[in-house]
CHARMM-style PDB file with segment names, atoms N, HN, CA, C and O in Angstrom:
ATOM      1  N   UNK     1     -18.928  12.921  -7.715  1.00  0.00      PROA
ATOM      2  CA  UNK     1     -17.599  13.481  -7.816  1.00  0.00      PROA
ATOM      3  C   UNK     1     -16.852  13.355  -6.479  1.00  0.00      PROA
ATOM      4  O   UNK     1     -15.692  12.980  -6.309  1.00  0.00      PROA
ATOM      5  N   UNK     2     -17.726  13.733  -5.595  1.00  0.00      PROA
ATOM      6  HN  UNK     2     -18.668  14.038  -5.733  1.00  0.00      PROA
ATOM      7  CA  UNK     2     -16.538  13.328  -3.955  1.00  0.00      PROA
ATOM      8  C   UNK     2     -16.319  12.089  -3.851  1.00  0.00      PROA
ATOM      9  O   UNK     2     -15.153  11.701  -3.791  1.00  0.00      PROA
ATOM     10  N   UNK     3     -17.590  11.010  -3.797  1.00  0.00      PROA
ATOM     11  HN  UNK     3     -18.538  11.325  -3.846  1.00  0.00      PROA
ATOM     12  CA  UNK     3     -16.923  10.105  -3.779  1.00  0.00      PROA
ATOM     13  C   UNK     3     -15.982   8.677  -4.532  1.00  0.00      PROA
ATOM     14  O   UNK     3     -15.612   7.509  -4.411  1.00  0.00      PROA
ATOM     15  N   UNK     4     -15.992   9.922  -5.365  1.00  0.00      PROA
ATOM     16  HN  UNK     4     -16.293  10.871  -5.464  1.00  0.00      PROA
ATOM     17  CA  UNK     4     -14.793   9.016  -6.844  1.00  0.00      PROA
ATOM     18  C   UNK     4     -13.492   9.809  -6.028  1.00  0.00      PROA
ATOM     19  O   UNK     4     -12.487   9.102  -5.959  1.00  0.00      PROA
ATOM     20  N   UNK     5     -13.395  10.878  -5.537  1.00  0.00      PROA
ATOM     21  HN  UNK     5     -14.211  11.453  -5.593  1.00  0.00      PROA
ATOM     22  CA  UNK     5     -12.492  11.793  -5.297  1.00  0.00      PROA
ATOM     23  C   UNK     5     -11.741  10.484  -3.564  1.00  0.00      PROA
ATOM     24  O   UNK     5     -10.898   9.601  -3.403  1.00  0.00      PROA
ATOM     25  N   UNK     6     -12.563  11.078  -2.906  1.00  0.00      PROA
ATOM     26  HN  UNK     6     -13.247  11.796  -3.037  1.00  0.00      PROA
ATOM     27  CA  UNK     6     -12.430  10.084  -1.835  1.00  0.00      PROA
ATOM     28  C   UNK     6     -12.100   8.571  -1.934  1.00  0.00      PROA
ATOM     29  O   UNK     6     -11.335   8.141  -1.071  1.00  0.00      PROA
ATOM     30  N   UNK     7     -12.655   7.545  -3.035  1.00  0.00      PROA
ATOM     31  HN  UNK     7     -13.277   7.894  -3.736  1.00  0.00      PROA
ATOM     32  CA  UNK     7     -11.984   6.730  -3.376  1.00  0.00      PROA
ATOM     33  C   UNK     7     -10.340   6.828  -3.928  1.00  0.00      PROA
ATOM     34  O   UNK     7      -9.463   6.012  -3.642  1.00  0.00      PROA
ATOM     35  N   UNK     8     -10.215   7.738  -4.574  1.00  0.00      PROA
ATOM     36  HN  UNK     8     -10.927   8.401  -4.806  1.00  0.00      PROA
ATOM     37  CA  UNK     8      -8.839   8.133  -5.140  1.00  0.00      PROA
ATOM     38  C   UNK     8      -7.924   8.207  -4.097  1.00  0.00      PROA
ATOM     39  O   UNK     8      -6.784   7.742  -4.100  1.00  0.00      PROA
ATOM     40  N   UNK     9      -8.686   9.038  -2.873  1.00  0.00      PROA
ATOM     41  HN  UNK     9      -9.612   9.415  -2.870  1.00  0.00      PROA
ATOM     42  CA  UNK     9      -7.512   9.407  -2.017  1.00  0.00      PROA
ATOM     43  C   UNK     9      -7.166   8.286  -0.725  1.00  0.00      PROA
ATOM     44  O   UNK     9      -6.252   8.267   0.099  1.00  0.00      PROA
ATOM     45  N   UNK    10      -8.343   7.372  -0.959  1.00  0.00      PROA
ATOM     46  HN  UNK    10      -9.086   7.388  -1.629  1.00  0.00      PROA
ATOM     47  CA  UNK    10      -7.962   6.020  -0.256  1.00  0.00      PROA
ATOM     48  C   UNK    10      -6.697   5.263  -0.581  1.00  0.00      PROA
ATOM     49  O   UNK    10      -5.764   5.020   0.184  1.00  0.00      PROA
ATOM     50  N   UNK    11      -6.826   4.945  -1.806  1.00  0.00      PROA
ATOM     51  HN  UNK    11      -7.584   5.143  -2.428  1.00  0.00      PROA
ATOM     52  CA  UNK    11      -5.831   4.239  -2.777  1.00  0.00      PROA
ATOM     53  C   UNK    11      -4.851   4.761  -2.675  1.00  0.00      PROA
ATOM     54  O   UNK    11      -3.945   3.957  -2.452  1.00  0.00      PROA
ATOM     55  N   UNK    12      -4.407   6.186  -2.747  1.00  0.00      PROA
ATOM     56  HN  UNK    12      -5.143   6.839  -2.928  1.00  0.00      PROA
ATOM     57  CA  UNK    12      -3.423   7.124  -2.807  1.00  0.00      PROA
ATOM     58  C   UNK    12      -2.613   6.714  -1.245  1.00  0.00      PROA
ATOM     59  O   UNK    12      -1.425   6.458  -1.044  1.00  0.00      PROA
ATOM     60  N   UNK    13      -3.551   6.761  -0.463  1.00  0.00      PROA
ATOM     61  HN  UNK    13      -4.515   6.968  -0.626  1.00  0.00      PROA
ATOM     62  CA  UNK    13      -2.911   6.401   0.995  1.00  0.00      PROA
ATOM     63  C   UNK    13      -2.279   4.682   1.257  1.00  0.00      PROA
ATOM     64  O   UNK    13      -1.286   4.398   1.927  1.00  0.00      PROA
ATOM     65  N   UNK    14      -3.340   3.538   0.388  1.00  0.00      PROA
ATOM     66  HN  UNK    14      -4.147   3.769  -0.156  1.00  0.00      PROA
ATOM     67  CA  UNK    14      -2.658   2.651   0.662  1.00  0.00      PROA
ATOM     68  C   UNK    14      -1.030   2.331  -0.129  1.00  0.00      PROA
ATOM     69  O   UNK    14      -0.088   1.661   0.293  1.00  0.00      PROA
ATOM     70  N   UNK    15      -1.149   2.941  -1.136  1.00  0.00      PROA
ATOM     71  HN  UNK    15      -1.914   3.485  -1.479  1.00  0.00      PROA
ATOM     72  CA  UNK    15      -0.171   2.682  -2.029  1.00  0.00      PROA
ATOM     73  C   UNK    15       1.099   3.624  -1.437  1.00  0.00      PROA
ATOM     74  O   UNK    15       2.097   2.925  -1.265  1.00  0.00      PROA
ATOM     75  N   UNK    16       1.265   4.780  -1.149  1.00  0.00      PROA
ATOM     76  HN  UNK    16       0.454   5.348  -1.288  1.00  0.00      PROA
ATOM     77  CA  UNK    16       1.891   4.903  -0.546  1.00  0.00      PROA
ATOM     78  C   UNK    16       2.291   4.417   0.972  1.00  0.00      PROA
ATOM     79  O   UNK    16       3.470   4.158   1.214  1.00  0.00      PROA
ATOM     80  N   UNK    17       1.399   4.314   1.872  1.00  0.00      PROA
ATOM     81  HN  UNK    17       0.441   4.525   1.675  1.00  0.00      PROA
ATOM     82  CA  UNK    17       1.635   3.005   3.222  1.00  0.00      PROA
ATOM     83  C   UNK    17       2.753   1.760   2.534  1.00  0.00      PROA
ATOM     84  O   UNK    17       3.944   1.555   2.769  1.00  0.00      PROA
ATOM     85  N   UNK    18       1.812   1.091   1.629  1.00  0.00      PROA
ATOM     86  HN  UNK    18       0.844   1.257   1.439  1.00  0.00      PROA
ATOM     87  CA  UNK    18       2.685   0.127   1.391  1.00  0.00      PROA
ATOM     88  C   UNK    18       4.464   0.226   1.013  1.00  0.00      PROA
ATOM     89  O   UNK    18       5.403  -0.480   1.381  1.00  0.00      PROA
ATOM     90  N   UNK    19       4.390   1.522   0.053  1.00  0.00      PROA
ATOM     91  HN  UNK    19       3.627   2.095  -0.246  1.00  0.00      PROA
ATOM     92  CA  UNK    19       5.814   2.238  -0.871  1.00  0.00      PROA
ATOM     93  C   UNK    19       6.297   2.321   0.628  1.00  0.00      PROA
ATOM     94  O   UNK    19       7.097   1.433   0.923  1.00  0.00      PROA
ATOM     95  N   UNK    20       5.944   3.296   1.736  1.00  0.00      PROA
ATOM     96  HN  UNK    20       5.294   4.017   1.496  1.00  0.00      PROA
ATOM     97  CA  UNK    20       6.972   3.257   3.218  1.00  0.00      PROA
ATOM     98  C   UNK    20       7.300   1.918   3.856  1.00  0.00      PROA
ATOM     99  O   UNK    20       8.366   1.612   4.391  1.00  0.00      PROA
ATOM    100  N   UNK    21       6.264   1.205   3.720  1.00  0.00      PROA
ATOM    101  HN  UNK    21       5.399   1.454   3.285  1.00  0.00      PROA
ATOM    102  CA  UNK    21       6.674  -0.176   4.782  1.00  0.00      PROA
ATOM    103  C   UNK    21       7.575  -1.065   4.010  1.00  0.00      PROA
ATOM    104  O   UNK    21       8.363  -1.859   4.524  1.00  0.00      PROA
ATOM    105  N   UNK    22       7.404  -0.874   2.739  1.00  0.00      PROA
ATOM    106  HN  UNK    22       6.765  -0.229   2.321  1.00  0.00      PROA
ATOM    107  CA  UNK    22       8.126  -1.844   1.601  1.00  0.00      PROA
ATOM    108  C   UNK    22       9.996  -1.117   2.175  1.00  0.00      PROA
ATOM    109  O   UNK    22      10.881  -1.899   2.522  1.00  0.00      PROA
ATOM    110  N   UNK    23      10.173   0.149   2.147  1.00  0.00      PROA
ATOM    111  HN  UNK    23       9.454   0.785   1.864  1.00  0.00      PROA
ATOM    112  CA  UNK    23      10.986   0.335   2.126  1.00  0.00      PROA
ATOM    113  C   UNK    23      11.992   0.184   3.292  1.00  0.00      PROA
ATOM    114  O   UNK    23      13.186   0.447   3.149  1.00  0.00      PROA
ATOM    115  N   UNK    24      11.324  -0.359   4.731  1.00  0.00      PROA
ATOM    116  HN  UNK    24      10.354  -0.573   4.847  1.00  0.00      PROA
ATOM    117  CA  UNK    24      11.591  -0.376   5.829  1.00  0.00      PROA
ATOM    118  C   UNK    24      12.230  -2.193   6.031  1.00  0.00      PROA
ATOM    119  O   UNK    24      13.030  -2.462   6.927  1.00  0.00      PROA
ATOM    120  N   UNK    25      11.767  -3.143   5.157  1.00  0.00      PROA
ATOM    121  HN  UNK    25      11.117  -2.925   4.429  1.00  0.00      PROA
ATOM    122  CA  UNK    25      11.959  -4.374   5.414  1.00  0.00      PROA
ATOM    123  C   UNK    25      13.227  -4.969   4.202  1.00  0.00      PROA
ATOM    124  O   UNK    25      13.246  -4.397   3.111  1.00  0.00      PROA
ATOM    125  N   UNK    26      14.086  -5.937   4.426  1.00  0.00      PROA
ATOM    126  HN  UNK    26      14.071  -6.401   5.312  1.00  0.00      PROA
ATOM    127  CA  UNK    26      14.850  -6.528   3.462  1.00  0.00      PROA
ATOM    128  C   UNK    26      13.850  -6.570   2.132  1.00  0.00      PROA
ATOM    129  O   UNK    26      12.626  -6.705   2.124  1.00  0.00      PROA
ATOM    130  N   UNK    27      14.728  -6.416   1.053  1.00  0.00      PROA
ATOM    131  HN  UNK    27      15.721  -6.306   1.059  1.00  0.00      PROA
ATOM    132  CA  UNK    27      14.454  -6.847  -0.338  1.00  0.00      PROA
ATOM    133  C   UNK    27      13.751  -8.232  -0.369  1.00  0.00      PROA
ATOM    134  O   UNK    27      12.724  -8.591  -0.943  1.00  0.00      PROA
ATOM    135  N   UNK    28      14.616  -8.890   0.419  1.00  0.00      PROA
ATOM    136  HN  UNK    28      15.451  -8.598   0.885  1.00  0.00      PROA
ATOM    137  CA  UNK    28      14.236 -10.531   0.394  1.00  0.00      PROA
ATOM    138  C   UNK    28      12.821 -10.814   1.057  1.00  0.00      PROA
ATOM    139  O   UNK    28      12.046 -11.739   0.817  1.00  0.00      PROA
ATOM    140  N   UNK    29      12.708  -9.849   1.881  1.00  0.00      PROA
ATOM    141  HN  UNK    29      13.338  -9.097   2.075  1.00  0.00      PROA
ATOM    142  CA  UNK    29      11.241 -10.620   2.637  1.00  0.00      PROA
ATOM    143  C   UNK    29      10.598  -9.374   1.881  1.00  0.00      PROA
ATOM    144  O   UNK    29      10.302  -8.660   2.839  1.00  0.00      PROA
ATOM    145  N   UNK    30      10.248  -8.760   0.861  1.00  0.00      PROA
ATOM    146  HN  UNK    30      10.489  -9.340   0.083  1.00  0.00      PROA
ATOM    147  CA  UNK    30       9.444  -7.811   0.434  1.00  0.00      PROA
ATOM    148  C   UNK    30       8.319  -8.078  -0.345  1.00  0.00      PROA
ATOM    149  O   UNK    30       7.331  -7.352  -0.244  1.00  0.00      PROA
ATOM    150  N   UNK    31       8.341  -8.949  -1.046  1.00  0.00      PROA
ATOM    151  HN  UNK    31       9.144  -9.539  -1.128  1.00  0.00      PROA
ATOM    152  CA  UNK    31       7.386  -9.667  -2.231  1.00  0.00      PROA
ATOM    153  C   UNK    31       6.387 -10.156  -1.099  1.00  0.00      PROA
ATOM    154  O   UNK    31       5.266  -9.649  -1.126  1.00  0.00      PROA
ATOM    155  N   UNK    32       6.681 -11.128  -0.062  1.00  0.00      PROA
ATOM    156  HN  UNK    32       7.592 -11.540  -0.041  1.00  0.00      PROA
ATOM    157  CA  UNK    32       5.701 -11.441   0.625  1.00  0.00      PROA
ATOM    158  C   UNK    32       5.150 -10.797   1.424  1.00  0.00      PROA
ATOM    159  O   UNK    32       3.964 -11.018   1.670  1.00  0.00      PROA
ATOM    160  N   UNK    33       5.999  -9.608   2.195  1.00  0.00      PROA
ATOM    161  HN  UNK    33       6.962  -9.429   1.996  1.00  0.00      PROA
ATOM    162  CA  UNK    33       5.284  -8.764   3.078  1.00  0.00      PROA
ATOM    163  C   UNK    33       4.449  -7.804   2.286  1.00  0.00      PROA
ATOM    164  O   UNK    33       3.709  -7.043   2.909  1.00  0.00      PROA
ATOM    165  N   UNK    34       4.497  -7.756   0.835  1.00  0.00      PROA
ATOM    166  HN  UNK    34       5.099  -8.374   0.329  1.00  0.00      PROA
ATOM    167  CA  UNK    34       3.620  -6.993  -0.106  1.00  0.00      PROA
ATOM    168  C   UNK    34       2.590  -7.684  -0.266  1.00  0.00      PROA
ATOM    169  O   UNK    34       1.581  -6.993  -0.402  1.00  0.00      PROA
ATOM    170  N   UNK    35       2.339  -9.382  -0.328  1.00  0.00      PROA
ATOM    171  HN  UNK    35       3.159  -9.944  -0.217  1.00  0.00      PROA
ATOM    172  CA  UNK    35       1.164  -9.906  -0.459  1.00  0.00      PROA
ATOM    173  C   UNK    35       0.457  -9.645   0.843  1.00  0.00      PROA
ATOM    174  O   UNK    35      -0.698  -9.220   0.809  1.00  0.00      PROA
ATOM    175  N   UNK    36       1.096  -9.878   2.051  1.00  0.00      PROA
ATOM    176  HN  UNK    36       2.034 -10.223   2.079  1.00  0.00      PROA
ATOM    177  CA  UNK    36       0.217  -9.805   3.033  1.00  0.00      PROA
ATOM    178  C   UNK    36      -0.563  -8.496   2.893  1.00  0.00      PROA
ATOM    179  O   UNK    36      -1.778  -8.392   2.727  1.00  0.00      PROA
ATOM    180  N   UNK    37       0.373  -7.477   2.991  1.00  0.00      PROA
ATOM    181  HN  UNK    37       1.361  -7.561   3.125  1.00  0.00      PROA
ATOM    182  CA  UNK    37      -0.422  -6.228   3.125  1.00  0.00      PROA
ATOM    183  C   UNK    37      -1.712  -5.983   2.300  1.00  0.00      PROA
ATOM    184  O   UNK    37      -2.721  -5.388   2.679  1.00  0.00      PROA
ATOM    185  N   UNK    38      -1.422  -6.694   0.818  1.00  0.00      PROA
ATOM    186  HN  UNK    38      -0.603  -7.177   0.510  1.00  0.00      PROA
ATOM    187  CA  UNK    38      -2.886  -7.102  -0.126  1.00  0.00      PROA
ATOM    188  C   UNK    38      -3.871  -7.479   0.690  1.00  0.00      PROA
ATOM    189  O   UNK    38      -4.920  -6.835   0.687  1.00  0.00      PROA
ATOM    190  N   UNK    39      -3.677  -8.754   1.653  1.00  0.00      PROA
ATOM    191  HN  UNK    39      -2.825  -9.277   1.655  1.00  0.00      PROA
ATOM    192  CA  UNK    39      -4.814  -9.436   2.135  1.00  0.00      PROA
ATOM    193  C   UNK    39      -5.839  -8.720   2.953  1.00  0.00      PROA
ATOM    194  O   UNK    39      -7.056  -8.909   2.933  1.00  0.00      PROA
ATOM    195  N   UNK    40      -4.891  -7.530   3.964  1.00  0.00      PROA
ATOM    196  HN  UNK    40      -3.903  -7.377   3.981  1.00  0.00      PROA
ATOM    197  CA  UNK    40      -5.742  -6.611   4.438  1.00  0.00      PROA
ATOM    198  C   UNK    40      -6.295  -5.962   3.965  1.00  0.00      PROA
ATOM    199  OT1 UNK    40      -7.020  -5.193   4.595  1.00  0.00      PROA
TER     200      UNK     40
END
């Protein structure tokens, strides 16, 4: 149970990271600065 919990709250953190940084860069360069951030 913690560490399903702790996985959850990993995910929870990247997905939001990404939702802030997405929102910081042009529309236009967003799709790709979203793949990169995948690669990490």
């Amino acid at each position: 149970m913690i560490k399903h919990w702790a996985m959850k709250c990993h995910h929870r953190f990247w997905v939001h990271k990404t939702a802030n940084v997405s929102n910081k860069v042009l529309k236009a360069v967003q799709p790709k600065m979203k793949e990169a951030l995948h690669d990490i």
